[in-house]
Biopython code that builds the backbone (N, CA, C, O; Angstrom):
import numpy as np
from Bio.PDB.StructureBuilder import StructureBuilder

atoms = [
    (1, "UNK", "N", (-83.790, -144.317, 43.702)),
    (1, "UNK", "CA", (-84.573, -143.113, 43.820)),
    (1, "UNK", "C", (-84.133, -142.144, 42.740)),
    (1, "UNK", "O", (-83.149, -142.358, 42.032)),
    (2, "UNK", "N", (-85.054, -140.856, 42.623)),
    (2, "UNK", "CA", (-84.632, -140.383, 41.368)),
    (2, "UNK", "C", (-84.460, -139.074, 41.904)),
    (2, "UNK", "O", (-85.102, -138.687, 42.880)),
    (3, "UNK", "N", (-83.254, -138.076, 41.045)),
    (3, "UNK", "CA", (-82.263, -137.226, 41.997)),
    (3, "UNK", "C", (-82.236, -135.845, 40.810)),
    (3, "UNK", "O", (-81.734, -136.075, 39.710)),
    (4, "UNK", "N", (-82.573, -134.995, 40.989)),
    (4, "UNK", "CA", (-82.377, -133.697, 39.984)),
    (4, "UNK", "C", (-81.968, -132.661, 41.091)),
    (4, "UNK", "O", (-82.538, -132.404, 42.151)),
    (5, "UNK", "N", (-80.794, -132.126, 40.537)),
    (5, "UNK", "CA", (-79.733, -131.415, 41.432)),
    (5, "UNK", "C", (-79.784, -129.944, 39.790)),
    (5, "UNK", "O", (-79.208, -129.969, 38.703)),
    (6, "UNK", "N", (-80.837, -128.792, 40.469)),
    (6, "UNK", "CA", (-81.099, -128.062, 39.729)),
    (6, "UNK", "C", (-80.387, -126.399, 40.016)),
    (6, "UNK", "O", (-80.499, -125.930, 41.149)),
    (7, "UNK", "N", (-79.642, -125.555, 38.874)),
    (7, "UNK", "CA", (-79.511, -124.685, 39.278)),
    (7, "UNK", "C", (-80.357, -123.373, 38.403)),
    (7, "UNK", "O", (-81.001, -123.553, 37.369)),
    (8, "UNK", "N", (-80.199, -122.265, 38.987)),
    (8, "UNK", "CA", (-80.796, -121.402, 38.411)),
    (8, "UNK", "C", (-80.149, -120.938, 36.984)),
    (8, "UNK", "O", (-80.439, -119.829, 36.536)),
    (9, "UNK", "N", (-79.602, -121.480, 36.550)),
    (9, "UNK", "CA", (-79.419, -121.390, 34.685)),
    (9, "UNK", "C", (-79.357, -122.872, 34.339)),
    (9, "UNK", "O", (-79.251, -122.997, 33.119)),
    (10, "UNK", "N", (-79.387, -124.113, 35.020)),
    (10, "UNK", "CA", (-80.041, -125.387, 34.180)),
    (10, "UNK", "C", (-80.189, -126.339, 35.362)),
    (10, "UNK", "O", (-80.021, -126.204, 36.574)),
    (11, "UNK", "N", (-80.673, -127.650, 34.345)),
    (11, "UNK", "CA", (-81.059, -128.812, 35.504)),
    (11, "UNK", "C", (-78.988, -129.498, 34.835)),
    (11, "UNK", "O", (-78.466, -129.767, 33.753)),
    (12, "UNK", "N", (-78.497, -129.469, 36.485)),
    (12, "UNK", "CA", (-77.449, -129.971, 36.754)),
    (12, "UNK", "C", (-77.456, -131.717, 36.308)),
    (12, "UNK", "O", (-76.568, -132.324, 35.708)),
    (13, "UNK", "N", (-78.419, -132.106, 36.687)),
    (13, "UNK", "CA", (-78.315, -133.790, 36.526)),
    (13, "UNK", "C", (-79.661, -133.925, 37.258)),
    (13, "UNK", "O", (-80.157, -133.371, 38.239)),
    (14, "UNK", "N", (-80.215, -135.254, 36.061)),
    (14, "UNK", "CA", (-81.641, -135.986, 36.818)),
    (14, "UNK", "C", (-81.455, -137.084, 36.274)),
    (14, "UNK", "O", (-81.153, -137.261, 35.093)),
    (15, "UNK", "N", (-81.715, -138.334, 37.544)),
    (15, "UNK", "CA", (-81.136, -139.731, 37.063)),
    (15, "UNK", "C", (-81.906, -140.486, 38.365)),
    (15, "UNK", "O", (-82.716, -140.148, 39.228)),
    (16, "UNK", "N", (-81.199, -141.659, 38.004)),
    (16, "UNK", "CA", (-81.119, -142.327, 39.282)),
    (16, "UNK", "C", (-80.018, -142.845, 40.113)),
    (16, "UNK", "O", (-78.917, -143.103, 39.628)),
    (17, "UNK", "N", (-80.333, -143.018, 41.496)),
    (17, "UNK", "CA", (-79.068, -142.952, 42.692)),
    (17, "UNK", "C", (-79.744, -144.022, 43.449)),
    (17, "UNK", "O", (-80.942, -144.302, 43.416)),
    (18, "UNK", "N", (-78.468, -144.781, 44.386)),
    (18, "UNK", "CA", (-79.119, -145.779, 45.550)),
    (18, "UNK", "C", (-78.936, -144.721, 46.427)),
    (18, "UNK", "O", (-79.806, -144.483, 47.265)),
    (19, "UNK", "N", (-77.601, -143.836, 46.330)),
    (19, "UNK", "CA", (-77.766, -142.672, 47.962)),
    (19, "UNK", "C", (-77.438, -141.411, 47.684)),
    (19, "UNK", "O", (-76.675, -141.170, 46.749)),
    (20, "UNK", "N", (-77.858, -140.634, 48.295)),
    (20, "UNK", "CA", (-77.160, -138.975, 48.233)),
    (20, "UNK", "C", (-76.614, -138.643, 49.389)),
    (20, "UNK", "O", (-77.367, -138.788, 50.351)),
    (21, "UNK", "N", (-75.426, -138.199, 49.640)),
    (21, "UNK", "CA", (-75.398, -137.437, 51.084)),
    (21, "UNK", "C", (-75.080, -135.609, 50.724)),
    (21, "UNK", "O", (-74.409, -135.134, 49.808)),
    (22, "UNK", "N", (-75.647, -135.078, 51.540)),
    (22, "UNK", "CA", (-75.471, -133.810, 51.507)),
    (22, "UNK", "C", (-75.160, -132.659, 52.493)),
    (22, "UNK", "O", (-75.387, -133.121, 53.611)),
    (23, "UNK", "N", (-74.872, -131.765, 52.569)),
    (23, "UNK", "CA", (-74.539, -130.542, 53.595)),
    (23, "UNK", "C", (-74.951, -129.907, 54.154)),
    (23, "UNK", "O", (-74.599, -128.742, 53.971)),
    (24, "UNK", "N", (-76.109, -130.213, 55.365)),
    (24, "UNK", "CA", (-76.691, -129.649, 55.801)),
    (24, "UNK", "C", (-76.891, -128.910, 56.913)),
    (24, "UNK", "O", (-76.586, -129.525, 57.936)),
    (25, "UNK", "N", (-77.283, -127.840, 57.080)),
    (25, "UNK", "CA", (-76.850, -127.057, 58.288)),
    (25, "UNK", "C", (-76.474, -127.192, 59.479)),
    (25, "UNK", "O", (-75.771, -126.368, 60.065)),
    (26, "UNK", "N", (-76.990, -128.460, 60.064)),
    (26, "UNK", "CA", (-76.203, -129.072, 61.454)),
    (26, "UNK", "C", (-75.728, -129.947, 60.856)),
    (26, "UNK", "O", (-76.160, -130.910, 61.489)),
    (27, "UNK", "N", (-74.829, -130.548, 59.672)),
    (27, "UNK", "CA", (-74.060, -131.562, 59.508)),
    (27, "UNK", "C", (-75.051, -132.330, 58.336)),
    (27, "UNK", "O", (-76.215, -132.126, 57.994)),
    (28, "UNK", "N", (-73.982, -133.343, 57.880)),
    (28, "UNK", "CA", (-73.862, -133.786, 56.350)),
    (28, "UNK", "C", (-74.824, -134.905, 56.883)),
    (28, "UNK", "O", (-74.626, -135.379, 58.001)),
    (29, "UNK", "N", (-76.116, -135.437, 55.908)),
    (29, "UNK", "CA", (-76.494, -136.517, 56.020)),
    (29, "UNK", "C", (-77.037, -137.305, 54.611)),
    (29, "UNK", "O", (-77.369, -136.933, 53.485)),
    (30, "UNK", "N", (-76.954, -138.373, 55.193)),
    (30, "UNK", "CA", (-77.293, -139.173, 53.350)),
    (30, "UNK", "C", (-78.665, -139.992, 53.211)),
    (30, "UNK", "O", (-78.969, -140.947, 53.926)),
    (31, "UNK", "N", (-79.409, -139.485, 52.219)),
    (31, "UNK", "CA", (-80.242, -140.460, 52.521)),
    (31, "UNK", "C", (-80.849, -141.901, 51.482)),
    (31, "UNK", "O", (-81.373, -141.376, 50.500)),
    (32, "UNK", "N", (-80.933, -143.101, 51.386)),
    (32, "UNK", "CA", (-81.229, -144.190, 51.002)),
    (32, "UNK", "C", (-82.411, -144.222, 50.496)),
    (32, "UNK", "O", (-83.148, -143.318, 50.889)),
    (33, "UNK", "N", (-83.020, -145.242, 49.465)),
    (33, "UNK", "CA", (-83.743, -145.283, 48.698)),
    (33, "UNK", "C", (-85.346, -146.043, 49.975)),
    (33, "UNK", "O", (-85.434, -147.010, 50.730)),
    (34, "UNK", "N", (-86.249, -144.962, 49.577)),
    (34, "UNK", "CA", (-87.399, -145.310, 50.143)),
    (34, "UNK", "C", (-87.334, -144.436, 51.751)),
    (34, "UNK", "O", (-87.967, -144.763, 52.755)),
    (35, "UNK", "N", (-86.434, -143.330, 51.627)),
    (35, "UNK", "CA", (-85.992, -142.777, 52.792)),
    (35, "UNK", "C", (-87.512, -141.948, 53.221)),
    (35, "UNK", "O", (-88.230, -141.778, 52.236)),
    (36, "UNK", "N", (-88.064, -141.437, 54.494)),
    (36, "UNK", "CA", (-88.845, -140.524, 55.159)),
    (36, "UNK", "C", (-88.617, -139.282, 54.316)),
    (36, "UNK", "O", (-87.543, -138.874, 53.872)),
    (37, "UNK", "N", (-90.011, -138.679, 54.158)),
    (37, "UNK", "CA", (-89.425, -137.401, 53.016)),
    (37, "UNK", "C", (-89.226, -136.120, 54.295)),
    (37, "UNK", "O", (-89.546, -135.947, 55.471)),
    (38, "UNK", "N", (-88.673, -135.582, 53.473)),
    (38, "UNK", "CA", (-87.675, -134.004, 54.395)),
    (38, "UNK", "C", (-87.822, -133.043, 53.326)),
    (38, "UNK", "O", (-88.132, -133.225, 52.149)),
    (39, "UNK", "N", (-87.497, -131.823, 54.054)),
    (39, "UNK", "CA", (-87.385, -130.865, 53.569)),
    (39, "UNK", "C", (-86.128, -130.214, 54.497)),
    (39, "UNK", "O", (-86.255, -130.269, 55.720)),
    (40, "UNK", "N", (-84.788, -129.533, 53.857)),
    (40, "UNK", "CA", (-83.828, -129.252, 54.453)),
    (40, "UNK", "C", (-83.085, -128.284, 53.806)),
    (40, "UNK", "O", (-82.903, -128.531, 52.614)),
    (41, "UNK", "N", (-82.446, -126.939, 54.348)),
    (41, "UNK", "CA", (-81.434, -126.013, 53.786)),
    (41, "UNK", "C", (-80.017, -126.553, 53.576)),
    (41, "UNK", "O", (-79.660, -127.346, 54.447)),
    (42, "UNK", "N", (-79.228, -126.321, 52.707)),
    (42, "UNK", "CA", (-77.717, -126.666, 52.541)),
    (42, "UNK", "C", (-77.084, -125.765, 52.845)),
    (42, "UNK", "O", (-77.600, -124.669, 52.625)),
    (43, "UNK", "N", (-76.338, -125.777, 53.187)),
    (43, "UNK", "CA", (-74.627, -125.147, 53.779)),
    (43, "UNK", "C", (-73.828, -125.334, 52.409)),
    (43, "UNK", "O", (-74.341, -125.814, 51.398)),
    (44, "UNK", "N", (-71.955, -124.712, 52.543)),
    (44, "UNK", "CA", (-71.763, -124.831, 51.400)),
    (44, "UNK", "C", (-71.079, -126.227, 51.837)),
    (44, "UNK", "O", (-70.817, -126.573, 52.989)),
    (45, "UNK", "N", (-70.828, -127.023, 50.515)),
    (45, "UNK", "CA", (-70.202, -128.178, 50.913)),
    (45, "UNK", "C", (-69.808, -128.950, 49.182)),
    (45, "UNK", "O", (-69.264, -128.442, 48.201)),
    (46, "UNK", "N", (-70.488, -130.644, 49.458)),
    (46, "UNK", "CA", (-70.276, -131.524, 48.539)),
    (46, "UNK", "C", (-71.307, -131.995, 48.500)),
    (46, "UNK", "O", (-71.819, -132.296, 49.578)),
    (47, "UNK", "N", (-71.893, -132.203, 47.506)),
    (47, "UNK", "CA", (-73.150, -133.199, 47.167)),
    (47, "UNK", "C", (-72.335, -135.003, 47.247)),
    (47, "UNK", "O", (-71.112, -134.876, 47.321)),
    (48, "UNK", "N", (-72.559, -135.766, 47.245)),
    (48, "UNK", "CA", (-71.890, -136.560, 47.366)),
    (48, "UNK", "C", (-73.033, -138.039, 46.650)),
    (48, "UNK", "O", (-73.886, -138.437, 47.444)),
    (49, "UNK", "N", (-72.993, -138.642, 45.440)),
    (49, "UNK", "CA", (-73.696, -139.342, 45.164)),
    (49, "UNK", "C", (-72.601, -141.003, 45.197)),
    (49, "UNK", "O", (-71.441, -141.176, 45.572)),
    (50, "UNK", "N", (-73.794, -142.116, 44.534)),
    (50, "UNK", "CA", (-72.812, -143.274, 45.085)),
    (50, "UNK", "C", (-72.066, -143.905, 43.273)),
    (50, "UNK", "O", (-72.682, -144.037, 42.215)),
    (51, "UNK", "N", (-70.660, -144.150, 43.557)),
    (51, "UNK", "CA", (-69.887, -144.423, 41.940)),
    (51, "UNK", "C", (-70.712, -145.206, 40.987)),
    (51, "UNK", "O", (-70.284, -145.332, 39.840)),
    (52, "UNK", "N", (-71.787, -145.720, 41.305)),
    (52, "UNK", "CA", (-72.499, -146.359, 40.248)),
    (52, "UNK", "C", (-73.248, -145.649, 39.429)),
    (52, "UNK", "O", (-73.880, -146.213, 38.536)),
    (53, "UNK", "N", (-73.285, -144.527, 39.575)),
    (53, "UNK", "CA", (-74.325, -143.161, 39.145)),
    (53, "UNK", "C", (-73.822, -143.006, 37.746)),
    (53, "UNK", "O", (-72.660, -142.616, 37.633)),
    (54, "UNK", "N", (-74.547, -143.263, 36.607)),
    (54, "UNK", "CA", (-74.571, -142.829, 35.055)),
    (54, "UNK", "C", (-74.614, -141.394, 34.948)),
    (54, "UNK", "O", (-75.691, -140.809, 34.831)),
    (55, "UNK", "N", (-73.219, -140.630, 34.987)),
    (55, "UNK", "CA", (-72.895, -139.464, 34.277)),
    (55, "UNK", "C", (-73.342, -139.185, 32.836)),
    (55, "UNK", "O", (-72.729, -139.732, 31.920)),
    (56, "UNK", "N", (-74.434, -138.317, 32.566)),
    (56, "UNK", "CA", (-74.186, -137.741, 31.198)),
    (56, "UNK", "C", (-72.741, -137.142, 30.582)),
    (56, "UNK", "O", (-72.385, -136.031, 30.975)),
    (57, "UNK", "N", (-71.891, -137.888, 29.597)),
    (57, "UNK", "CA", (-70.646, -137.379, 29.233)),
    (57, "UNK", "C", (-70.203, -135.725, 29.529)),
    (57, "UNK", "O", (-69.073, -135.390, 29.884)),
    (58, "UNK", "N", (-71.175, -134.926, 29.336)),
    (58, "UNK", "CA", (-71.444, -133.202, 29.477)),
    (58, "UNK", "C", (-71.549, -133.309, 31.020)),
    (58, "UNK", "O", (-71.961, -132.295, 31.582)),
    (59, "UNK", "N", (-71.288, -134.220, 31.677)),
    (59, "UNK", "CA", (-71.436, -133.999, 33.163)),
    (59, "UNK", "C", (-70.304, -133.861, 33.479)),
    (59, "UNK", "O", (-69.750, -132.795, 33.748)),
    (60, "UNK", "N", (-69.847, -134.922, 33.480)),
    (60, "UNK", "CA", (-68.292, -135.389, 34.386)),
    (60, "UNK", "C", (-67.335, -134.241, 34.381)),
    (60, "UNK", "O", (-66.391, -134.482, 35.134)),
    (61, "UNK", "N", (-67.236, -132.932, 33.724)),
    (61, "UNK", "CA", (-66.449, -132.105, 34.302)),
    (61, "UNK", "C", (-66.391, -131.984, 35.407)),
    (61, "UNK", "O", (-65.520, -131.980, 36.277)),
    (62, "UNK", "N", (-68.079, -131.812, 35.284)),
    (62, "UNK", "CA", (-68.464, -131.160, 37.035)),
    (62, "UNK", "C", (-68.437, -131.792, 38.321)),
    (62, "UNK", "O", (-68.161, -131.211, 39.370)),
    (63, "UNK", "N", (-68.712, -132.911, 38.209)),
    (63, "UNK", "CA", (-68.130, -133.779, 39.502)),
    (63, "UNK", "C", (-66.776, -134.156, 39.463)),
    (63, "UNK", "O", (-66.040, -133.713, 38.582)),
    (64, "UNK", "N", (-66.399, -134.878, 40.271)),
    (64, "UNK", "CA", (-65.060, -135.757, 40.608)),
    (64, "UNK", "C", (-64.864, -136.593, 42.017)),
    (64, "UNK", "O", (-65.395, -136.419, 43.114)),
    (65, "UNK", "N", (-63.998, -137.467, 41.617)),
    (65, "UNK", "CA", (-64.477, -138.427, 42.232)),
    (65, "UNK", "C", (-63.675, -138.166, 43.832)),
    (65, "UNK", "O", (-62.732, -137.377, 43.778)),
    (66, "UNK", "N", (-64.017, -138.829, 45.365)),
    (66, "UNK", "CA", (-63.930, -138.819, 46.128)),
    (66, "UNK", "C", (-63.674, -140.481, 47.184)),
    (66, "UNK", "O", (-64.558, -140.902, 47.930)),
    (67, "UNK", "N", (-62.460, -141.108, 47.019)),
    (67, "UNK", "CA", (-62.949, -142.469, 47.786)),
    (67, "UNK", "C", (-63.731, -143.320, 46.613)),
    (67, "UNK", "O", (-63.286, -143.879, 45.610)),
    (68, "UNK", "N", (-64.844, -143.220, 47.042)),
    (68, "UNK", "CA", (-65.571, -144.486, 46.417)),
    (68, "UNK", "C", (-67.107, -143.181, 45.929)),
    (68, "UNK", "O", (-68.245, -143.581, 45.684)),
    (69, "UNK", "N", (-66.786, -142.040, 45.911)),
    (69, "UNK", "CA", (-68.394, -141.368, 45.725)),
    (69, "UNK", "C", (-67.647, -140.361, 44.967)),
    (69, "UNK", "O", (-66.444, -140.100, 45.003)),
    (70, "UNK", "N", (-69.309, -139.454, 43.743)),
    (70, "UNK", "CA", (-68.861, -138.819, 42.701)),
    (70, "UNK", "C", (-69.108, -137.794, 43.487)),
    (70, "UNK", "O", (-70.081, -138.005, 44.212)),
    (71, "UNK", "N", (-68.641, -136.828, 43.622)),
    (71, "UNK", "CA", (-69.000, -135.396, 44.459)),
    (71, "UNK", "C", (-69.324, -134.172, 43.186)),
    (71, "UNK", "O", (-69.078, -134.250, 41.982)),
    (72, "UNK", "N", (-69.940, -133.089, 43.943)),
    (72, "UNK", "CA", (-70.220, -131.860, 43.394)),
    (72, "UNK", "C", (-70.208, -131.339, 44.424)),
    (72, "UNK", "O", (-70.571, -131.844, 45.486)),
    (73, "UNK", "N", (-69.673, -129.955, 44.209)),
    (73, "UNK", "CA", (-69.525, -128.673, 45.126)),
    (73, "UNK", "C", (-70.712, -127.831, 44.682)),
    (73, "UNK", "O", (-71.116, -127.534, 43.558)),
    (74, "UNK", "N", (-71.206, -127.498, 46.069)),
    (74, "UNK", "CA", (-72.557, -126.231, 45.597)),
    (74, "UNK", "C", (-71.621, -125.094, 47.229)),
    (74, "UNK", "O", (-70.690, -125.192, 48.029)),
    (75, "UNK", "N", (-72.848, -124.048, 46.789)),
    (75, "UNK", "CA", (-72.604, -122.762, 47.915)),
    (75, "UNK", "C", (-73.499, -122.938, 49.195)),
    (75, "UNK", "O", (-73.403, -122.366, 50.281)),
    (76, "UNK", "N", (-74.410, -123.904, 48.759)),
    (76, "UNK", "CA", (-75.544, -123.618, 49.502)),
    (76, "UNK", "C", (-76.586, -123.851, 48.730)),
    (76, "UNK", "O", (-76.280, -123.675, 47.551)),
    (77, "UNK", "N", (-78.166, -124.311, 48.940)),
    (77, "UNK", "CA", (-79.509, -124.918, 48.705)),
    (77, "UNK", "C", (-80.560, -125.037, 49.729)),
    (77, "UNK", "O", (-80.937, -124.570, 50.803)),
    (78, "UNK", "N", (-80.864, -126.009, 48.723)),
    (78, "UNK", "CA", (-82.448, -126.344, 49.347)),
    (78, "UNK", "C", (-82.906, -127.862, 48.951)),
    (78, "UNK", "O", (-83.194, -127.946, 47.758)),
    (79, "UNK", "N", (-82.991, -128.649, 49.425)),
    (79, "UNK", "CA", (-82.966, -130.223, 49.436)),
    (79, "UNK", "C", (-84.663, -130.275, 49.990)),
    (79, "UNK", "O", (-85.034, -129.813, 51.069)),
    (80, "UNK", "N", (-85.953, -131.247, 48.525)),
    (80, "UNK", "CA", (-86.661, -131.675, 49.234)),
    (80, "UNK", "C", (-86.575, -133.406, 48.581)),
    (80, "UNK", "O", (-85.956, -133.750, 47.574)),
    (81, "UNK", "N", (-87.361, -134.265, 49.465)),
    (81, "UNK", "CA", (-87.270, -135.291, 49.343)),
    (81, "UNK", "C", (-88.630, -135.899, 49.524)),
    (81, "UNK", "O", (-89.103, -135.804, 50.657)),
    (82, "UNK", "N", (-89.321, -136.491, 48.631)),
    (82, "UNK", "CA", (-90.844, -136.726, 48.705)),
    (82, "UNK", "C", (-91.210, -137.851, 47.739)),
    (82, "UNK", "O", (-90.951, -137.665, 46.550)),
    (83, "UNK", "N", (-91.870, -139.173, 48.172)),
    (83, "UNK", "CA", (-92.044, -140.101, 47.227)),
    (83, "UNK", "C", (-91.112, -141.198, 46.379)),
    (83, "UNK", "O", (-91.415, -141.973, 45.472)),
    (84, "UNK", "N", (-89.607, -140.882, 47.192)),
    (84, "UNK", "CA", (-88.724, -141.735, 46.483)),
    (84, "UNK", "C", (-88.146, -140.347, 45.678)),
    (84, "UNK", "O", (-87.030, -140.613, 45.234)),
    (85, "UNK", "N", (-88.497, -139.131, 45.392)),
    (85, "UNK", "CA", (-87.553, -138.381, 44.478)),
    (85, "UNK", "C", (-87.390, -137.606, 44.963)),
    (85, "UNK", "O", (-88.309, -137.135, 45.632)),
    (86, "UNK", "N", (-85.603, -136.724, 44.924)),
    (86, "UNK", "CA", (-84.880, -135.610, 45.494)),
    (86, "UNK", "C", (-84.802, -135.007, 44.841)),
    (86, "UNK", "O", (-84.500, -135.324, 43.691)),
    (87, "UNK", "N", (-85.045, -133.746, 45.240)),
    (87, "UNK", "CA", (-84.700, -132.355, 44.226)),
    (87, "UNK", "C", (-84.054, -131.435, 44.728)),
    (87, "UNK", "O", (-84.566, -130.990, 45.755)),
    (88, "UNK", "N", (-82.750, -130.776, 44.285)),
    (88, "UNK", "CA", (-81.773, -129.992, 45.123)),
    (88, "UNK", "C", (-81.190, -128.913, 44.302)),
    (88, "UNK", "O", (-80.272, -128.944, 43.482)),
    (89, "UNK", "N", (-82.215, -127.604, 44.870)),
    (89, "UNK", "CA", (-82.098, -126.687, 44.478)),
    (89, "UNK", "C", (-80.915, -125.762, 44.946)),
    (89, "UNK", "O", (-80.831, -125.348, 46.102)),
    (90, "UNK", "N", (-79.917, -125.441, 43.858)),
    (90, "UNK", "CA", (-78.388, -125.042, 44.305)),
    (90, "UNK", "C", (-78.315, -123.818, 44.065)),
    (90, "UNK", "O", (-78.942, -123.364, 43.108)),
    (91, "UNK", "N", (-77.531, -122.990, 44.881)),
    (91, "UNK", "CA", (-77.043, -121.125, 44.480)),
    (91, "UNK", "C", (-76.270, -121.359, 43.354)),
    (91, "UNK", "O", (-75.745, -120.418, 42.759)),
]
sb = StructureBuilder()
sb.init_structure("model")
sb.init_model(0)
sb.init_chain("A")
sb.init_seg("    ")
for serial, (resi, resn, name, xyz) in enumerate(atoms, 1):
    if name == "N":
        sb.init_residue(resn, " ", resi, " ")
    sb.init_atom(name, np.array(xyz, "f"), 0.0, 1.0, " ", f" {name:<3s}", serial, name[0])
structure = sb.get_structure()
């Protein structure tokens, strides 16, 4: 599925992912490729994508790794999910 994690001074990363999990107001959930589309607010937390994910070199500051998943920290968002593509609009 294809994943753009956007903030209000640039697009953070747009690629492709098999999963995302994320922070959402009653608790963290992840969702899989071909998932039911949603629309959902974020809490502050970790974006959490899966280690196979192609970092643009200008990326990898910003994540780090977790276990077996690349994480990013946001404050809080807005997660929609429609057609196979996520878009996660971050404070």
């Amino acid at each position: 599925m294809h994943l753009e994690i956007v903030s209000p001074e640039q697009i953070i990363l747009s690629g492709e992912v098999k999963t995302v999990s994320v922070p959402g107001i009653n608790g963290e959930f992840q969702m899989l490729d071909n998932h039911a589309p949603l629309v959902s607010v974020l809490k502050s937390g970790s974006i959490k994508l899966d280690s196979s994910v192609n970092l643009p070199k200008g990326l990898k500051d910003k994540f780090y790794q977790e276990n077996s998943k690349m994480c990013f920290d946001i404050s809080g968002g807005v997660i929609e999910l429609n057609d196979n593509k996520v878009v996660i609009l971050i404070d």
